[in-house]
N, C-alpha and C positions, 0 to 999 in steps of 0.2 A: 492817046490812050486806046487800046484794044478794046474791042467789044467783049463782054464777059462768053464765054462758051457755050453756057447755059443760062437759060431766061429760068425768071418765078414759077412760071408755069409749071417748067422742066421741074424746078425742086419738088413743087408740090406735088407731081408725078411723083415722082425717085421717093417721095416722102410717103407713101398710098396718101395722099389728099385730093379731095375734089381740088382740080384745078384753073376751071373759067375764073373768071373776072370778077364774078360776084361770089362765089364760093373763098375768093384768095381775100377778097375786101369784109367778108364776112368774120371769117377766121381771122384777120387783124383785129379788126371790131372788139368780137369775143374773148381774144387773148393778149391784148396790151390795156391799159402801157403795164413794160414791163420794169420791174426795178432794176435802178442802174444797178445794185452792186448782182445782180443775178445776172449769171451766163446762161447764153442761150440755152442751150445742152443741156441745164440744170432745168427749166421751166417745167412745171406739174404738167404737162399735158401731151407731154413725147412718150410714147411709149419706147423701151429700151433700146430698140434695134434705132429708132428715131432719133432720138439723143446721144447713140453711139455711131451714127453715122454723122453728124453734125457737130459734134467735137473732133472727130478722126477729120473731116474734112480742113477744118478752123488748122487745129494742132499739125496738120498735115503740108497748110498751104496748097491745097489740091485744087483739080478743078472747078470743085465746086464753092469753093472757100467766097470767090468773090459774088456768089448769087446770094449764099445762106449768110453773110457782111449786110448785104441789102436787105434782108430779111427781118435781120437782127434789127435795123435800123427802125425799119418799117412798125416793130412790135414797141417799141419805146418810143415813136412818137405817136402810135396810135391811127386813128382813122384817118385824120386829115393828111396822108403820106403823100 
């Protein structure tokens, strides 16, 4: 398996997020778990351009599909990722 293109950090750049280690672990914290039947892209806390960059990726198969995959993961099981 290839290594993904872009790491978390990278999203949470791309995304304007503080993106260290504790700002990415924090923000999991804060915003999971999330419910299964909600799509990421749906979640109250993306602002637009956020949520339309992260569906366009998903819907797109793009680059970045397989970081914000691991993201999505990461917010539905919560802290202990």
């Amino acid at each position: 398996m290839e290594q993904p293109i872009h790491s978390l950090p990278c999203l949470f750049d791309q995304l304007g997020l503080r993106s260290d280690p504790t700002s990415i672990e924090q923000f999991i914290a804060t915003h999971s778990p999330l419910k299964p039947e909600l799509h990421l892209a749906d979640a109250f806390f993306w602002s637009k351009s956020q949520a339309d960059f992260l569906r366009g990726e998903i819907l797109d198969d793009a680059d970045w599909a397989e970081v914000v995959d691991q993201l999505d993961v990461m917010l539905r099981k919560g802290r202990d990722t």
